[in-house]
C-alpha positions as CSV (number, residue, x, y, z in Angstrom):
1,X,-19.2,22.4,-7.8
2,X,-18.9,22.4,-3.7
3,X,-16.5,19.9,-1.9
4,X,-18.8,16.9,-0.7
5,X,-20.6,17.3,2.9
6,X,-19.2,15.4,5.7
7,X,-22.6,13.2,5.6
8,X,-22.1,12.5,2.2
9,X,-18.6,11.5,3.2
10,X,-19.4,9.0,6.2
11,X,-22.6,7.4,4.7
12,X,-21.9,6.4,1.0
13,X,-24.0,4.2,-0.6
14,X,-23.1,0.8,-1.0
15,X,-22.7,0.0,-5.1
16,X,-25.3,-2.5,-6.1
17,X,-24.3,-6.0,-7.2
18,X,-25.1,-4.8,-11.0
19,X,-22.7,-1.6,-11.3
20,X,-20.1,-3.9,-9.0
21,X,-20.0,-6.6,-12.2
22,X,-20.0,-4.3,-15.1
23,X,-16.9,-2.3,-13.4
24,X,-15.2,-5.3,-12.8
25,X,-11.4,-5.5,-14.4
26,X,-7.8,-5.1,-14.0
27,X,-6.2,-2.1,-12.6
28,X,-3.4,-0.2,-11.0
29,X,-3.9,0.2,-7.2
30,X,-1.8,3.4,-7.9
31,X,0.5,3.2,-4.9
32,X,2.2,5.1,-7.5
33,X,2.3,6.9,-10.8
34,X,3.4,5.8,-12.9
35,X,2.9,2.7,-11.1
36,X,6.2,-0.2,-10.6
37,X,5.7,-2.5,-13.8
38,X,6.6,1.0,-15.7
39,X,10.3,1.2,-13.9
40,X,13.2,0.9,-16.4
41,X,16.8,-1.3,-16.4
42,X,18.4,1.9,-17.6
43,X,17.6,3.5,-13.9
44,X,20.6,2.0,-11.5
45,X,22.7,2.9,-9.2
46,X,24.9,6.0,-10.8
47,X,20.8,7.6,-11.4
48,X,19.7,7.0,-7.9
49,X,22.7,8.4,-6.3
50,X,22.3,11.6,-8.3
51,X,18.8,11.9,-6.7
52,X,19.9,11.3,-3.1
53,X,22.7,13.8,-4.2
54,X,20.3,16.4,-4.8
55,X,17.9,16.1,-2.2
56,X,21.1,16.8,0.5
57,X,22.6,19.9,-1.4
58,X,18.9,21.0,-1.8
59,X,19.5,21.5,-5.8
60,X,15.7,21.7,-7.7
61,X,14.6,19.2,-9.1
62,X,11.4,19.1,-11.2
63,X,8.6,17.6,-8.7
64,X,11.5,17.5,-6.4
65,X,10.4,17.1,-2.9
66,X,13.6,19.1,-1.5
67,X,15.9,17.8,1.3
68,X,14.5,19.8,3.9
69,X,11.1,17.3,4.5
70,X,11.4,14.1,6.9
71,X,11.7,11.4,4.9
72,X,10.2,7.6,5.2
73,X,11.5,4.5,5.3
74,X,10.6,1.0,4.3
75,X,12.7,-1.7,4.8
76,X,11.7,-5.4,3.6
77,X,12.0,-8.6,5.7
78,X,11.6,-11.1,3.2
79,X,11.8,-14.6,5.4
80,X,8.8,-16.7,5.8
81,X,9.1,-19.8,7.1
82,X,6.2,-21.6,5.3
83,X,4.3,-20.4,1.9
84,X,1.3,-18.8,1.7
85,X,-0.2,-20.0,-1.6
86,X,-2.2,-16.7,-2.4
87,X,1.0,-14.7,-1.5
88,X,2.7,-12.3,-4.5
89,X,4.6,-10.9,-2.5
90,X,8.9,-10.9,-2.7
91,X,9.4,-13.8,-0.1
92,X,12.1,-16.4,1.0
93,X,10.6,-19.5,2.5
94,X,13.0,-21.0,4.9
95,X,12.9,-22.3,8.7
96,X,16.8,-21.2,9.1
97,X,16.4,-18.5,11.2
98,X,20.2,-17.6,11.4
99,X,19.3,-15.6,8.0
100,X,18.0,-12.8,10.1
101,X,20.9,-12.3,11.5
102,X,23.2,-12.1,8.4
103,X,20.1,-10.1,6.7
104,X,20.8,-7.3,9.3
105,X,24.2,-7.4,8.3
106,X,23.8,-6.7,4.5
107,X,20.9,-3.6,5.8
108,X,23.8,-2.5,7.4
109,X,25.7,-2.2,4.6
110,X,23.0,-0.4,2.8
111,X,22.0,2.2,5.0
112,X,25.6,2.9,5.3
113,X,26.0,3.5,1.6
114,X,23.2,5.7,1.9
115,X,24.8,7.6,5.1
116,X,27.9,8.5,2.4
117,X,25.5,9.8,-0.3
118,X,22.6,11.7,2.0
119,X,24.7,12.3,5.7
120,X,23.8,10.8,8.9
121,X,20.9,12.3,11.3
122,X,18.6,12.7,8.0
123,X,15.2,13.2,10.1
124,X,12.3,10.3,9.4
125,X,8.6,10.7,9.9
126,X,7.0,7.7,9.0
127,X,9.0,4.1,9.2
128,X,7.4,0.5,7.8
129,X,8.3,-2.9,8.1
130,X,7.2,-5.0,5.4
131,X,7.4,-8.4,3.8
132,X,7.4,-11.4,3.8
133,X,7.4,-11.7,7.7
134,X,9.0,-8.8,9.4
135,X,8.1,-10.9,12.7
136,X,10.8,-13.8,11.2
137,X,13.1,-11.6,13.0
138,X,13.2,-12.7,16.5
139,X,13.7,-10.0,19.5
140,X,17.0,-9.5,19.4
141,X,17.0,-9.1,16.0
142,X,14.1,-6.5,15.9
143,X,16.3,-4.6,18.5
144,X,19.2,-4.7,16.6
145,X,17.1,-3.3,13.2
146,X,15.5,-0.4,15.0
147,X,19.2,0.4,16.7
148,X,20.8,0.2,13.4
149,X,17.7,2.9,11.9
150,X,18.1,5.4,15.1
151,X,21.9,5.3,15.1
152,X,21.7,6.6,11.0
153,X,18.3,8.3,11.1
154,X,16.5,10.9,13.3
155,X,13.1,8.8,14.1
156,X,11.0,11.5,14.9
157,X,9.4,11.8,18.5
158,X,5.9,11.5,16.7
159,X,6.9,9.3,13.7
160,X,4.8,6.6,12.7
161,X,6.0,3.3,12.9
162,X,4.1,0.3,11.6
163,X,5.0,-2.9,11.4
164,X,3.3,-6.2,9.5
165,X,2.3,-9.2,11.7
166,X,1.8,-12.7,10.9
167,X,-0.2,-13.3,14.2
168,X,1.0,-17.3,14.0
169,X,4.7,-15.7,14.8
170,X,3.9,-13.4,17.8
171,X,3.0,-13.6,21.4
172,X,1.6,-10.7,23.9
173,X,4.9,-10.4,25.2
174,X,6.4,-9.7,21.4
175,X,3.9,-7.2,21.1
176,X,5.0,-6.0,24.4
177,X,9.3,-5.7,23.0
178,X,7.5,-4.3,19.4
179,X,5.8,-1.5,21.7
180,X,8.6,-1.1,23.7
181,X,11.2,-0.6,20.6
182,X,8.4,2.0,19.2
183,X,6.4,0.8,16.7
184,X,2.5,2.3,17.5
185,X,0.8,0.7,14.6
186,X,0.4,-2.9,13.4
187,X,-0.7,-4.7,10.7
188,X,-2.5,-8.6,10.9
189,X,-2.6,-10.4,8.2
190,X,-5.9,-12.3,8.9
191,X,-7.0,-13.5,5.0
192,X,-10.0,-15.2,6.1
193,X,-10.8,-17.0,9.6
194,X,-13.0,-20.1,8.0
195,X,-10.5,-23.0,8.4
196,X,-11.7,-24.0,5.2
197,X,-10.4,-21.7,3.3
198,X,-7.2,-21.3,5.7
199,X,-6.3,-25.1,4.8
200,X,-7.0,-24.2,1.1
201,X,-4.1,-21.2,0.9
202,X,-2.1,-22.9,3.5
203,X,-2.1,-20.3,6.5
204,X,-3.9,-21.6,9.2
205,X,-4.5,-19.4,12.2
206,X,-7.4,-20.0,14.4
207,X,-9.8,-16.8,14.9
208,X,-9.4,-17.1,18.7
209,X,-5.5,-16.7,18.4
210,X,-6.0,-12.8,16.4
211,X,-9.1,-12.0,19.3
212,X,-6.4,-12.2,21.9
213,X,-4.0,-10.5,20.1
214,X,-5.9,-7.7,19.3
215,X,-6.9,-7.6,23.0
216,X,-3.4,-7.6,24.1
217,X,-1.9,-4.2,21.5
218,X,-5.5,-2.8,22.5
219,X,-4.2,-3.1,26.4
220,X,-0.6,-2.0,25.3
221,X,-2.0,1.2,23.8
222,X,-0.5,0.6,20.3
223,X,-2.0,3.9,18.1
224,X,-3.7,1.7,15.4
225,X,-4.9,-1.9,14.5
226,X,-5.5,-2.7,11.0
227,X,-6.6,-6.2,9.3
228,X,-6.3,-7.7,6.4
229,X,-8.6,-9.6,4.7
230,X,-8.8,-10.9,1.1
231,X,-11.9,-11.8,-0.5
232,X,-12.1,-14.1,-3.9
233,X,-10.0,-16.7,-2.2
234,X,-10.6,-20.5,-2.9
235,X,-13.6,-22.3,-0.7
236,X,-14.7,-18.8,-0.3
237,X,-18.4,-18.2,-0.1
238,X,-20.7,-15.1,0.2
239,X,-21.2,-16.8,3.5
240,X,-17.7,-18.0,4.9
241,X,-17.0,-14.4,3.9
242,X,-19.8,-12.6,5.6
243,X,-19.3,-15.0,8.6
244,X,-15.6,-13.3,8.9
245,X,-16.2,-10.1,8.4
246,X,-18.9,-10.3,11.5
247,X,-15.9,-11.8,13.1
248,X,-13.5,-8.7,12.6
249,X,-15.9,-6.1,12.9
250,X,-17.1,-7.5,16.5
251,X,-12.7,-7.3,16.9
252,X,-13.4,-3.5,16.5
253,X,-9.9,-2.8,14.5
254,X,-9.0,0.8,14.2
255,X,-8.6,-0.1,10.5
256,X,-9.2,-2.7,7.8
257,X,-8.4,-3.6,4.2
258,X,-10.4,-5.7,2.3
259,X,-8.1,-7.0,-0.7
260,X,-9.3,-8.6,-4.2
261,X,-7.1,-11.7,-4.6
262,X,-5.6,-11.4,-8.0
263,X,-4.8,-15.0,-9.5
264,X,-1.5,-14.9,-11.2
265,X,-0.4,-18.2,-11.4
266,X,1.8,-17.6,-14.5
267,X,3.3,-14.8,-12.5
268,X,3.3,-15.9,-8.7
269,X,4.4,-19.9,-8.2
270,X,2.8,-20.6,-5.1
271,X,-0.2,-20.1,-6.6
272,X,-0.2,-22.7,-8.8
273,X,-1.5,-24.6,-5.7
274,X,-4.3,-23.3,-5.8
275,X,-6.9,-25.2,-7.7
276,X,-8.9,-22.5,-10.3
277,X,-12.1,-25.0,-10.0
278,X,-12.4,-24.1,-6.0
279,X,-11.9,-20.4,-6.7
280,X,-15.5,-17.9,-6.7
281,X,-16.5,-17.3,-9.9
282,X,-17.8,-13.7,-11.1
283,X,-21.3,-13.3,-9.3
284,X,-20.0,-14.8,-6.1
285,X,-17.2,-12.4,-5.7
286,X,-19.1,-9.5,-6.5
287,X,-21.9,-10.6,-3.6
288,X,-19.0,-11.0,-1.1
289,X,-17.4,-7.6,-2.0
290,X,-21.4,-5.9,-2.0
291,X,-22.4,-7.6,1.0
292,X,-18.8,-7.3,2.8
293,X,-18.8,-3.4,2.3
294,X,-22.6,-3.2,3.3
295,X,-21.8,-4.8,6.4
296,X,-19.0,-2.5,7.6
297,X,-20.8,0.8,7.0
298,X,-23.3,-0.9,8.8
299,X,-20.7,-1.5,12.2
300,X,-20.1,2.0,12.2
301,X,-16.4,2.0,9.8
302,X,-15.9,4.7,7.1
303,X,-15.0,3.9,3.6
304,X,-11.8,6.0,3.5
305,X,-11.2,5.0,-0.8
306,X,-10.8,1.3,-2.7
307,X,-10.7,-1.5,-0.4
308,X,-9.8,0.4,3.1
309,X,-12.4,1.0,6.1
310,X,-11.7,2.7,9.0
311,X,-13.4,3.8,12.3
312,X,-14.6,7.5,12.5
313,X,-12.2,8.4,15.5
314,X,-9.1,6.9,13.5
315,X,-6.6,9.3,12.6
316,X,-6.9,7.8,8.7
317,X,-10.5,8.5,8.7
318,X,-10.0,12.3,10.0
319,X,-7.5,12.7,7.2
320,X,-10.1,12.0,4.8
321,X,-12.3,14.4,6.2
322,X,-10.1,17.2,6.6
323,X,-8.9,16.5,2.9
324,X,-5.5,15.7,4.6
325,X,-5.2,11.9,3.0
326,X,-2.5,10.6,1.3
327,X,-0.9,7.7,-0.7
328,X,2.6,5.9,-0.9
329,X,4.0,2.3,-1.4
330,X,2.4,1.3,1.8
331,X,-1.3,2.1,0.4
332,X,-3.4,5.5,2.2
333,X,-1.5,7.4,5.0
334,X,-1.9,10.5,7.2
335,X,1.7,11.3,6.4
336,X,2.0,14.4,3.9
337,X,3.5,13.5,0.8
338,X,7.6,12.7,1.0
339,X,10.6,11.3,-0.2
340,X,10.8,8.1,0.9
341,X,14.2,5.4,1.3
342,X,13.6,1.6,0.4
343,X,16.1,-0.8,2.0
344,X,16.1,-4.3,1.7
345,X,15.6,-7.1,-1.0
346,X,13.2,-5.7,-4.0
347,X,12.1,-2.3,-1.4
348,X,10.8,0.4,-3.1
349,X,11.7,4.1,-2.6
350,X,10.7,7.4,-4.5
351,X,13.4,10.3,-4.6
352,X,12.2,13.7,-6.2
353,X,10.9,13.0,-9.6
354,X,12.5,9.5,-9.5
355,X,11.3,6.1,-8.5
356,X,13.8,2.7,-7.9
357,X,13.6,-0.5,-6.6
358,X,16.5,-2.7,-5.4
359,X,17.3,-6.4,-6.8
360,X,14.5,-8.7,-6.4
361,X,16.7,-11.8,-5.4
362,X,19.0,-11.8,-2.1
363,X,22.4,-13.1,-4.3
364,X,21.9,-10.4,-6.7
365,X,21.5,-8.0,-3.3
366,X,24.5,-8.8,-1.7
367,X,26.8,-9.3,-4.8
368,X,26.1,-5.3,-5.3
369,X,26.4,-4.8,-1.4
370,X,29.6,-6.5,-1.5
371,X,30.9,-4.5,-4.4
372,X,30.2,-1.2,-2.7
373,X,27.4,-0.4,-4.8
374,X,23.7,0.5,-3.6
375,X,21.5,-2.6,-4.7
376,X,19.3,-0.4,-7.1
377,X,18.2,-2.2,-10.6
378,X,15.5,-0.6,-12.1
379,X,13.8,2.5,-11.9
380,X,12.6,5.7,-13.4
381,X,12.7,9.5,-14.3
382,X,9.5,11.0,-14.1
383,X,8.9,13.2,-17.2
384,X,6.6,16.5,-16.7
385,X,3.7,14.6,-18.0
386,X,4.4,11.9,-15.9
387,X,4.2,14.6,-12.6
388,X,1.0,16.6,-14.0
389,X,-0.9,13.0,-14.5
390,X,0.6,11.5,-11.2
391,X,-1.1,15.5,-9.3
392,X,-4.3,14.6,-11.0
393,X,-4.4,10.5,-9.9
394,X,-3.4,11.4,-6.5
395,X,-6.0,14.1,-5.7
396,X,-8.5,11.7,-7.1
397,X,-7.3,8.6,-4.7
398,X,-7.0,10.9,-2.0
399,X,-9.3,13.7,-1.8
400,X,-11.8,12.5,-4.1
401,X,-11.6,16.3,-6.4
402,X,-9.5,17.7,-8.9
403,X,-9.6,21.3,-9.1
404,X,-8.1,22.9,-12.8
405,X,-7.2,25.8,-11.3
406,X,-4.5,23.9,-9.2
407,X,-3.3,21.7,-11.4
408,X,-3.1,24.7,-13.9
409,X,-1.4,26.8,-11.1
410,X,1.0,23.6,-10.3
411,X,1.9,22.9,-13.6
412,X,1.4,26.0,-16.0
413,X,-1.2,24.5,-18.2
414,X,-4.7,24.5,-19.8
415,X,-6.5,21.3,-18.1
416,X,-9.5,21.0,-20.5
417,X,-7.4,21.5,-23.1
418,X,-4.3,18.8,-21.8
419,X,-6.7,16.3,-20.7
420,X,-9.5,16.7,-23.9
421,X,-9.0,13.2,-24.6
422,X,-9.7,12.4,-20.8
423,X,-12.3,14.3,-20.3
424,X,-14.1,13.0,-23.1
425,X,-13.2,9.4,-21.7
426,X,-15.2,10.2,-18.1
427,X,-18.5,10.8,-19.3
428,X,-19.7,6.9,-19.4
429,X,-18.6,7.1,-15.7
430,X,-20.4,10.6,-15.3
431,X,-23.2,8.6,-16.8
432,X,-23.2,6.0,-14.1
433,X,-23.4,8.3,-11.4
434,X,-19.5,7.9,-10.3
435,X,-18.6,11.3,-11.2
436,X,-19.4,15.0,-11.3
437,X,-17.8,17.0,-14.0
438,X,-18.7,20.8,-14.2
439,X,-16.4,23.6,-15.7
440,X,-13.8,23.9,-12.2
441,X,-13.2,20.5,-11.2
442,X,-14.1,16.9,-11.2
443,X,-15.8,15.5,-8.0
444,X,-15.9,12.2,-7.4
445,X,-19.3,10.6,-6.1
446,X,-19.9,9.1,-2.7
447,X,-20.8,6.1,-4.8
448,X,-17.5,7.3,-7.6
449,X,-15.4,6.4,-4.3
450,X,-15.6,2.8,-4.4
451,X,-14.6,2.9,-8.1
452,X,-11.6,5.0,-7.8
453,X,-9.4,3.1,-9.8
454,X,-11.5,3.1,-12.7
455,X,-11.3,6.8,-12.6
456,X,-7.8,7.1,-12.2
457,X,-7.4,4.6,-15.2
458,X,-8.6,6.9,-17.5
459,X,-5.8,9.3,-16.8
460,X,-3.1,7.0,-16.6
461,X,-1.1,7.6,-20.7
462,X,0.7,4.2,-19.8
463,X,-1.9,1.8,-19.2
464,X,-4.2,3.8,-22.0
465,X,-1.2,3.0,-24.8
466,X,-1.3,-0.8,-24.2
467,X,-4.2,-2.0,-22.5
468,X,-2.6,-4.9,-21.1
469,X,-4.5,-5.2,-18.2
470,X,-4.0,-8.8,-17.2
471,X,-1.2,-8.3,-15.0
472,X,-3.5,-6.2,-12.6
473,X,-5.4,-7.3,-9.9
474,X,-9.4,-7.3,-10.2
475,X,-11.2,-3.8,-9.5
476,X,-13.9,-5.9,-7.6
């Protein structure tokens, strides 16, 4: 089976309203695999040291990335100061900014604790700043961060360094200081620019406000613009939504991600604001999601892979040309595959064959912080089947293609004899056109692309054994 042209790869069809509504479930967005609800209490602190431990002294590891690649770094601000009732993200509401301040201080202690495990200098390719509102911090405070990573990290000349931005907390000159400090990709969290539905999740930010910012990092000469947008939102209509996506594609962002809202309410609190009677029902979000996707293709963005677009000269939409994409914590990325350091409240950070996340709430944070202790609670050890299924899930969100022979030649193995049960499992999907199965490989579709997940479902043991997909945000 050949590799996909490059026309077949930058003009997919757009999936039909009908194949959109019988694919639509819950699923994984397989930042990761296994993905985070999987992470154990019996992974701490002693376990995570032991992987930092062997990535310096270099000692194999199985799926080990080895000490010798950059690493990347996220670090969670998690300070809002007013709710976003949609939002499930980790987040501390509060107007007190003096919390930045002592924040920086407990990151201090962190990264120090992680200077005595891994050495100082350890070089970094690709840095992130997520929350919450990274932009809570003021100036000062986002000099004083950056400072603190340079003075224990070697922030590559080249490294990528994004940053998300709540555009109701930033001005052209913060844009200028974040520029200036080195950040050369940003982030706006946009949601939706009819007021309607802005007074209806509680973020209101007029449309005018994100045109000029936009204008202002274009004129700076940051490397990338992305937007967020979220569609299923309540007051959402196929129109409001169509009406904003004109909006953002006349903006002309390098990039944009165009998020299913997944209502949780029994999970996430702030969304039990949200009244279920004014959210889209079924039919309506599968419209906006057809017509939304039709209309970007149509302004000239790729579809790199589930919800993200990009424009063709955008270095995420050459990856997935060149077969160079790939995925972490932070969603697709041009960066190759690494071990990457989560600092901060709830942060996330992969090691090797291991996965851990840090305490969830800031007392639990800084009681382990004050102990000496790195703030790790949960976390796992990835078994060989867990790294042979995770090869497989990753070249299909990435690339699209799994080729046997690799994964054979990666993992000493007989794929169509290790994946039987799987194989037999994608031939409804083969049936629907999202997949092409022959005896080397399995090649996703042009249309297969905007259905990813569903394919990478089928491989995933852990979501297979319990079904329990209720937790998961929509597919559509």
């Amino acid at each position: 089976m050949p590799p996909p042209t490059l026309t077949d790869m930058l003009e997919p069809a757009a999936p039909s309203e009908e194949l959109l509504s019988r694919l639509d479930a819950g699923g994984p967005r397989y930042t990761s695999y296994p993905t985070a609800d999987r992470f154990v209490e019996a992974f701490g602190p002693a376990q995570y040291r032991q992987a930092l431990g062997q990535r310096r002294s270099g000692a194999p590891a199985a799926g080990a990335v080895g000490g010798g690649t950059p690493l990347s770094i996220y670090v969670h601000i998690p300070f809002c100061e007013s709710v976003c009732y949609y939002c499930a993200c980790n987040k501390v509401i509060t107007r007190q900014h003096r919390r930045g301040t002592e924040y920086l201080e407990w990151l201090g202690r962190e990264v120090a604790l992680h200077q005595d495990v891994i050495g100082s200098r350890q070089r970094v390719s690709q840095l992130h700043l997520g929350g919450g509102t990274p932009t809570f911090l003021d100036d000062t405070e986002l000099s004083q961060l950056m400072a603190l990573l340079r003075g224990a990290f070697d922030l590559q000349p080249q490294a990528e360094c994004s940053i998300e931005v709540d555009p109701r907390t930033v001005s052209a000159s913060r844009l200028a200081h974040l520029k200036a400090l080195g950040f050369n990709r940003l982030s706006f969290g946009v949601q939706d620019f009819d007021p309607e539905v802005q007074h209806a999740v509680h973020r209101v930010q007029p449309a005018e406000q994100v045109e000029a910012l936009i204008a202002s990092a274009r004129a700076l000469g940051f490397d990338s613009i992305n937007v967020d947008l979220i569609h299923g939102l309540p007051k959402q209509t196929p129109a409001s939504l169509a009406r904003t996506v004109e909006q953002v594609a006349r903006l002309r962002p390098d990039r944009v991600a165009l998020y299913s809202y997944a209502h949780l309410p029994q999970r996430f609190k702030p969304q039990r604001r949200i009244h279920a009677a004014d959210l889209p029902g079924t039919a309506q979000r599968v419209t906006m999601l057809s017509n939304a996707i039709a209309a970007f293709l149509a302004h000239g963005y790729d579809y790199i892979g589930m919800d993200h677009f990009a424009l063709p000269g955008d270095a995420l939409a050459a990856a997935k040309r060149q077969g160079r994409l790939h995925r972490n914590f932070q969603g697709y990325s041009t960066q190759p595959d690494c071990d990457l350091i989560g600092l901060g409240v709830s942060a996330i950070g992969r090691i090797g064959a291991t996965y851990s996340q840090n305490a969830k709430t800031l007392p639990e944070y800084q009681d382990a912080l004050r102990s000496g202790e790195l703030p790790v609670v949960r976390g796992l050890v990835l078994t060989r089947d867990d790294v042979v299924r995770r090869s497989v899930i990753m070249a299909l969100m990435c690339q699209g293609r799994v080729v046997f022979e690799s994964i054979e030649l990666a993992h000493l193995l007989d794929f169509r004899r290790y994946f039987e049960a799987e194989l037999r499992r994608l031939q409804p999907l083969a049936g629907q056109g999202l997949i092409e199965i022959d005896d080397d490989a399995i090649q996703l579709t042009p249309l297969g692309w905007y259905f990813v997940r569903a394919v990478a479902m089928v491989f995933d043991r852990h979501l297979q054994a319990d079904r329990d997909r209720e937790r998961y945000s929509r597919l559509i």
